[in-house]
N, C-alpha and C positions, 0 to 999 in steps of 0.2 A: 133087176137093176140094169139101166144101157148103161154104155160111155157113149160120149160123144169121140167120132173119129175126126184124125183132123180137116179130113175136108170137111165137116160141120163146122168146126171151129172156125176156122178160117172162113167161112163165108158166113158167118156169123161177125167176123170180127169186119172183114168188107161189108155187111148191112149197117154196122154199126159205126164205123169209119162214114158212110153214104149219110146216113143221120145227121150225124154231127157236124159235117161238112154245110148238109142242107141249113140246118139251124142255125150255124154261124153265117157263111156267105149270103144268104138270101131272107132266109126267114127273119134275123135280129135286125138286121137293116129295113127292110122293108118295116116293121112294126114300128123302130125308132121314128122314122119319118113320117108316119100317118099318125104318131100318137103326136109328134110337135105340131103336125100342119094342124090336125085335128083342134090342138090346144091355141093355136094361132087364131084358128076360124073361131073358135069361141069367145076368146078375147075379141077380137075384129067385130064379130058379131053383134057381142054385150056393147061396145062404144059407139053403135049405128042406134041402138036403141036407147042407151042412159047416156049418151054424148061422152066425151074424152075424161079423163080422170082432171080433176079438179075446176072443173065447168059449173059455174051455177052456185 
């Protein structure tokens, strides 16, 4: 059985700190906005083809 020494830990806890940094700052933003545009262009999309809601 090891231990871990603490310079393991500790640059275990800086990988893990870099993670979550990345996930929060960059990665939840960025998905947020391509899942709205995304859903935008879809809507946008469907009312070029079936015309604007209450048409017809």
């Amino acid at each position: 059985m090891t231990t871990r020494t603490s310079d393991e830990a500790s640059d275990s806890k800086r990988l893990e700190l870099k993670i979550f940094l990345f996930l929060t700052v960059l990665l939840a933003p960025i998905l947020s906005v391509l899942l709205v545009s995304g859903l935008g262009f879809a809507i946008w999309f469907s009312q070029i083809l079936t015309g604007p809601p209450g048409a017809g």
